[in-house]
N, C-alpha and C positions, 0 to 999 in steps of 0.2 A: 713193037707191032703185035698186034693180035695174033697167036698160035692155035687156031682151032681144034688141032690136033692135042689140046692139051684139056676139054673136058671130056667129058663121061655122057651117060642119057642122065634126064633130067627125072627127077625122082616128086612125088607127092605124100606127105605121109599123113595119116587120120592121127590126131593131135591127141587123144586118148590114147592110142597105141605110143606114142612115142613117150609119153608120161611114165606108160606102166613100162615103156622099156630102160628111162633112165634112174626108174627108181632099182628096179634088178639089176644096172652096171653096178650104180653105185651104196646101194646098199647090204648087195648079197657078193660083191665082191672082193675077195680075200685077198685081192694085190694094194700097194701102196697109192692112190692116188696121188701121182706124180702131174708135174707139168701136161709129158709125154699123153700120158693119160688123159686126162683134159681136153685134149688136141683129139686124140683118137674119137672122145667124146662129140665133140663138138662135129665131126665128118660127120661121124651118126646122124646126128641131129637136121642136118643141113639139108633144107627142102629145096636142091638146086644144083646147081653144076656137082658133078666130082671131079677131084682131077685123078691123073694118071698115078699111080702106086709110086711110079720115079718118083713122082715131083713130089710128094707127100712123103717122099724119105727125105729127100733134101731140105723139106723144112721142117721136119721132125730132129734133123741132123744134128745134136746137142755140140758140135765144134762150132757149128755156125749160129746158135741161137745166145749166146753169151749175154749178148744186149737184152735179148726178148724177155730172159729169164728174170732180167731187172725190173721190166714194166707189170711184169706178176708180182712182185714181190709187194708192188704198189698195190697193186689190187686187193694181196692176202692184208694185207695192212688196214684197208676198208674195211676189209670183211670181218678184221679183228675190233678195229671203231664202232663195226656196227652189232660185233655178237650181243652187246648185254641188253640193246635195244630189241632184239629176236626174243628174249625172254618175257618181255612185256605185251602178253599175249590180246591180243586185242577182239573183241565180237563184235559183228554189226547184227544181233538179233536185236529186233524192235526195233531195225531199220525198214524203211519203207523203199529200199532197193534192194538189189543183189551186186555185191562186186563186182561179181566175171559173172557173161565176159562183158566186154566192155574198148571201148577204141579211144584213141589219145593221137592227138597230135603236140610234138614237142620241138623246140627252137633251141640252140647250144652255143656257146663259145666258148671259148679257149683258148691253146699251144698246140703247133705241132714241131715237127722235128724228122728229118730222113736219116737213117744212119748209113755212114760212110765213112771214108777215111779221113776225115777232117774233123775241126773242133764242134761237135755238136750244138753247144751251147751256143757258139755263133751263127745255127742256120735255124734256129728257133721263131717262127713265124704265126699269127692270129689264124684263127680256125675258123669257122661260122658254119653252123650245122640247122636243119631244118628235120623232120622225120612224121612218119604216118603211121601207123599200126593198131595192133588191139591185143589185146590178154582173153584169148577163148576158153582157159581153163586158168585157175589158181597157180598151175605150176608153168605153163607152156605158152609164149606169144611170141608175136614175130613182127618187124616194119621193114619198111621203103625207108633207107635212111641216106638224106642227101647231103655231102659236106665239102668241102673245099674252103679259100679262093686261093691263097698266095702261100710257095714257097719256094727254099733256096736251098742252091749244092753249092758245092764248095769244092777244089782243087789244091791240092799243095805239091810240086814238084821240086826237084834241086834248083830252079831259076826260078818258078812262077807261085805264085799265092793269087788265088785268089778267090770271090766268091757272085754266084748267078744268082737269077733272079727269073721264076718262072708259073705259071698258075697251074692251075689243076681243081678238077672236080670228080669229084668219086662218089656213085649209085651204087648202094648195096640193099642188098634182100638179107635181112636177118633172122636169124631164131633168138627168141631170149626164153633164160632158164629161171625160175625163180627159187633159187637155191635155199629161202627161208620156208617159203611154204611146202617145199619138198621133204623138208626134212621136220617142217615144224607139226601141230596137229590141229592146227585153225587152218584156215583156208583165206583170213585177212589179217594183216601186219601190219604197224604202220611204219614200220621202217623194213626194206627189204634191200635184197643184192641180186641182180641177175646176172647169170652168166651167159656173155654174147656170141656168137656164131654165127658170119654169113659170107656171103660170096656177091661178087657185082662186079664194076666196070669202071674202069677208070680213063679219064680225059684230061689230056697233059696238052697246053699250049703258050705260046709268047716267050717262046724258049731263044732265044735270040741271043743273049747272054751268054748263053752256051755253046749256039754255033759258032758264034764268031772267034771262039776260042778249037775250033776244027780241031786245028794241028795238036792239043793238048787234048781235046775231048772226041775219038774217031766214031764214035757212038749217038754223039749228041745227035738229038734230029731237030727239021730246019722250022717246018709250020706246026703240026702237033701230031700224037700217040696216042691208039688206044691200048691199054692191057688190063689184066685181070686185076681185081683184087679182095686176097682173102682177106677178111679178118674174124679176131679172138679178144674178146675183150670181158670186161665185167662193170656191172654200174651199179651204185649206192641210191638207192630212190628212196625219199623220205614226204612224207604225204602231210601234206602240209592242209587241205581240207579234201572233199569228196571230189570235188574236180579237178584240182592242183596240186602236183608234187613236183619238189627238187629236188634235180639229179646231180652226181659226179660218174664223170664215166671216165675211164681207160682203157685206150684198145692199141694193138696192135698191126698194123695192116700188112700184106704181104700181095706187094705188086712187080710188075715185070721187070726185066733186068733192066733195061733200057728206063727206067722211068727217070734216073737221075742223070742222064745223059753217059752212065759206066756200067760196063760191061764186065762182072767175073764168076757169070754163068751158076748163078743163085740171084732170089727175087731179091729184092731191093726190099729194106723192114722201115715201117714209118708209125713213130707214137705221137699217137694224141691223146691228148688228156682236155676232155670241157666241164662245163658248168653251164647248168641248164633248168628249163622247166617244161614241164607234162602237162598239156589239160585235156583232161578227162570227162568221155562221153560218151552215149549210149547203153546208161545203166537199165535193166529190167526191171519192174517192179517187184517186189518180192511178193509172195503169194504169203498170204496171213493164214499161218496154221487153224487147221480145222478143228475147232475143240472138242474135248477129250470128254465122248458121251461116258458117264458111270452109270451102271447099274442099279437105279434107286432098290432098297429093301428097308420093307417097314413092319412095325410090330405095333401090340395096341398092350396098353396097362392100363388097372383103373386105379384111377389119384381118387385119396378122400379127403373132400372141401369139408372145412368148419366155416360154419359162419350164426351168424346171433337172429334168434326167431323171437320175436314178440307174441308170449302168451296172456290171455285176458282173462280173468277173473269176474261173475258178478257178485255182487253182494246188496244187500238193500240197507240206503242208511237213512238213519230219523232226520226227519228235519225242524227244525225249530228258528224262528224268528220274530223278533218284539222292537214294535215300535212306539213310540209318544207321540202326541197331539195335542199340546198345549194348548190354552185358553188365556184371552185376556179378562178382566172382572166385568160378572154380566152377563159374557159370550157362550153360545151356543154353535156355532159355525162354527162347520169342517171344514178349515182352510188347511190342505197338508197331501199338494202333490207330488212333493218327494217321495211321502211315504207310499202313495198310490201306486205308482211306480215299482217300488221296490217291492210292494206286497205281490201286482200282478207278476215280474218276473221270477218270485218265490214260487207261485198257482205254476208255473209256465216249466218251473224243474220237478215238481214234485209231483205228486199223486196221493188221492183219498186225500186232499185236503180238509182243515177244520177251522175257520180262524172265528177269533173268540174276542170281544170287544168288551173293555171295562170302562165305565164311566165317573168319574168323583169330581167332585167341590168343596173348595178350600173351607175349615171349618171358621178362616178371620175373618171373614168378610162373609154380610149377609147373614138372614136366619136358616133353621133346618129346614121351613118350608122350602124358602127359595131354594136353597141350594139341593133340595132333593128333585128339582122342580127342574134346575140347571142340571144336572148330574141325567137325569133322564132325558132331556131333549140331546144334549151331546151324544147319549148314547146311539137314540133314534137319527142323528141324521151319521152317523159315523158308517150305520148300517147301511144307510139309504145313498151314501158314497159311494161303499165299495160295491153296494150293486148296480150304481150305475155303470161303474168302473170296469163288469164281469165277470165281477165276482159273483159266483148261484149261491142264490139267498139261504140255500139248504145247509150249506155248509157253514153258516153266520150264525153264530149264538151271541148274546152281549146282556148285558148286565149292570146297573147302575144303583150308586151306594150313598148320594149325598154328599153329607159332611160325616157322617157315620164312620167311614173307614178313611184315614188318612194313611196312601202309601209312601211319600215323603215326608220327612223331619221339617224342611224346607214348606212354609204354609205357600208359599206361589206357585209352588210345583204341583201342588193337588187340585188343580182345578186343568186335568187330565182327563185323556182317554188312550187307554194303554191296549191295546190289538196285539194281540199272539198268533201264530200262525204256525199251525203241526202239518206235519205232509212225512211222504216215504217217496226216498228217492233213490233210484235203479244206478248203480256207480258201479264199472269194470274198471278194476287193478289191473293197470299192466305191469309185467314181469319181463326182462329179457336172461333166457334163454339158448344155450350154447347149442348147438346141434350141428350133424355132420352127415353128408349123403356123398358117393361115390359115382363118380363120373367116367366113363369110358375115355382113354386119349390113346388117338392113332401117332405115331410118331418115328421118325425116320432113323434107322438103323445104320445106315450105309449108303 
C-alpha cells in the first residue's frame, strides 16, 4: 500500500541550473565516482518526490544492493560499446534546424525480471513500454514514461515450489542525463548514452495466483496495490536520421515491499532491460548566421598601357601610265573603252595631269601620203574621245608621225596611238608605332 508518509515536498528545478550543477559534481569532484555516487546524483537531479533520508540509506545500503550492482555493470558495458562512437564528433551547421530542444515520443520492448529468493531466470516476463518527453538543453531532458503488462514471483519452501502470475503498470516522471554531451564539446552526437533518474507510481493487479497461496504468501494482497517506484537506469540512443533513433535501455526500479506479494522490509528491485525507437519532433529553425560585414580599404596606382598607334606620313608620288589603241588597215576610229576607263580613273587619283597622244601608220601598207593622212586623223579623234570622255582639252597635247616613225619591230603593231598620262599623286605611309599612356586604377586593399 501507499505510505504517504514516505515523500518529501515536491521540487521544480530551472533546467540550465541543474546542467551547470552536474557539470561541478561531476567534473570538479575529487572523490571516485562510485555506483553510490550516481544514486546520490540522480536524488539531485530528480524534479519530484524525495524520499525520507531512511529510505534512501536503505537503498543505497551496499548489503542489499548485490543484484543492482550487476544491472550497472551492464550499463558501464554500453557505455564502453559506445565510447569510440562519442569520438566521432559530429556538426549540424548548414543544417536548417537546431537539435534542442526538441520532444520525442518513443515505444519499447523487451525483459523483465523481480528479484527474489527464487530462480530468476524463471520469472523472466515481456515488457512493453510507451514514453513522452523532450530534450530542452543538449545535456538535460526528462519524460512521462509508461510500462508494464505481465509478471511473476515465485516461492520455494521445504514442501512447496512454486511460481505466480500477476500484472502491473508503472508511470514514472523521469530526468535523463546526456552523459556524451556533458562531457563532449559539440552539443550534437550521433550516438549518445543518458543517464536515467525518476520517480512515479506503480499498479499491481490480477494477483490471484498469489492469494490463493495465503497460508505461504501472508503479504500477498487480494484485488490490487499501489506503491512507489524509484528508478535508475541508463540508455544507448543511436540516431538513425533527424526524426528517428534506436534505443537500448536498462533500468533498475525500486518499488514497495509488498509488490511481490513478500515482505522483508526493503523495496522489492526489478530489471528491465528494452529495445526500442524515438521519433523525434519540434525542431526550431536555425537562424542563418548574419554575415560577417569587412571593412572595405582601397588605394589607387597608375598602370602603364602600351598599345600600337598608326602614324601617317605624306609624300607626293609621280604618276605615269601608257596605253595602246590599235588600228585595223585603213582605220581611223577610236574604238578603245577599256582604255577610257582606265585613263579617267588615273585623271580621278592624280593631280596636274598631262596626257599626251601619239599617233603612227604602218610603213607596209599604203603610201606616206595616206598613211600621214591616217596617222593624223587617229590622232585627231583620239583627242576628241577623251574630251568627250572629261578629260579638259588643256591638259591634251598629241602628235602624229605617219609612216616616218615606226615604234615597233612588228609592221602591224604601228598603226597605233600610244597615250601617256603624268599626274602627282598625294600618298600617306602608314607606320605602326609602339606608344604608352598611364592610367589611374582604384583597387581594393582589404
Amino acid at each position: 500500500m501507499v505510505d504517504n508518509g514516505r515523500y518529501g515536498p515536491f521540487f521544480i528545478y530551472n533546467f540550465r541550473v541543474i546542467e551547470r550543477k552536474l557539470k561541478d559534481f561531476l567534473l570538479k569532484g575529487k572523490k571516485q565516482l562510485t555506483f553510490v555516487h550516481i544514486c546520490q546524483l540522480w536524488l539531485l537531479m530528480t524534479p519530484g518526490f524525495h524520499f525520507r533520508r531512511r529510505r534512501w540509506k536503505q537503498l543505497l545500503n551496499y548489503n542489499n544492493m548485490t543484484s543492482i550492482k550487476k544491472v550497472f555493470a551492464l550499463a558501464v558495458l554500453a557505455v564502453g560499446i559506445a565510447a569510440p562512437a562519442w569520438a566521432q564528433e559530429s556538426n549540424v551547421d548548414g543544417k536548417d534546424y537546431k537539435p534542442f530542444p526538441h520532444m520525442f515520443v518513443g515505444i519499447q520492448g523487451g525483459a523483465q525480471t523481480t528479484f527474489t529468493n527464487y530462480d530468476n531466470s524463471k520469472l523472466i516476463t515481456p515488457i512493453t513500454a510507451v514514453s513522452f518527453g523532450g530534450w530542452f538543453t543538449p545535456v538535460v531532458g526528462s519524460r512521462l514514461h509508461v510500462s508494464g503488462l505481465w509478471n511473476k514471483g515465485g516461492f520455494r519452501g521445504a514442501e512447496q515450489d512454486f511460481k505466480y502470475d500477476y500484472k502491473n503498470a508503472t508511470t514514472n516522471l523521469d530526468l535523463m542525463l546526456n552523459l556524451v554531451t556533458l562531457f563532449g564539446r559539440k552539443d550534437y552526437y550521433p550516438v549518445n548514452v543518458y543517464l536515467i533518474g525518476g520517480i512515479g507510481l506503480n499498479y499491481a493487479w490480477d494477483n490471484d495466483d498469489a492469494y490463493a497461496h495465503k497460508a505461504q504468501l501472508p503479504r500477498a494482497y487480494k484485488d490490487d496495490l499501489f506503491s512507489h517506484n524509484a528508478r535508475v537506469g541508463a540508455q544507448l540512443d543511436i540516431n538513425l536520421h533527424k526524426n528517428v533513433s534506436l534505443n537500448l535501455e536498462v533500468d533498475a526500479n525500486s518499488l514497495g515491499d509488498r509488490y511481490n506479494s513478500k515482505y522483508n522490509s526493503t523495496d522489492d528491485w526489478q530489471l528491465t532491460a528494452s529495445l526500442g525507437l524515438a521519433f523525434k519532433f519540434g525542431y526550431k529553425k536555425a537562424k542563418k548566421p548574419a554575415p560577417v560585414v569587412v571593412e572595405e580599404e582601397w588605394a589607387t596606382r597608375l598602370d602603364t598601357i602600351w598599345y600600337d598607334d598608326v602614324v601617317e606620313t605624306a609624300r607626293v608620288e609621280d604618276g605615269k601610265m601608257t596605253w595602246e589603241v590599235f588600228y585595223p588597215i585603213n582605220k581611223s576610229d577610236f574604238r578603245a573603252e577599256a582604255q577610257l576607263k582606265a585613263i579617267g580613273e588615273f585623271l580621278k587619283d592624280h593631280r596636274e595631269c598631262k596626257v599626251d597622244i601619239k599617233s603612227y601608220a604602218d610603213k607596209g601598207t599604203g603610201t606616206p601620203a595616206i598613211n600621214k593622212r591616217l596617222a593624223a586623223e587617229r590622232a585627231e579623234k583620239a583627242v576628241k574621245a577623251l574630251v568627250d570622255a572629261g578629260v579638259p582639252k588643256s591638259s591634251i597635247t598629241s602628235s602624229s608621225y605617219g609612216d616616218t616613225v615606226q615604234p615597233y619591230a612588228e609592221n602591224d603593231k604601228n598603226r597605233v596611238s600610244i597615250i601617256v598620262a603624268l599626274g602627282l599623286k598625294d600618298v600617306k605611309d602608314k607606320q605602326s608605332v609602339k606608344k604608352f599612356r598611364t592610367k589611374e586604377v582604384r583597387y581594393r586593399v582589404k
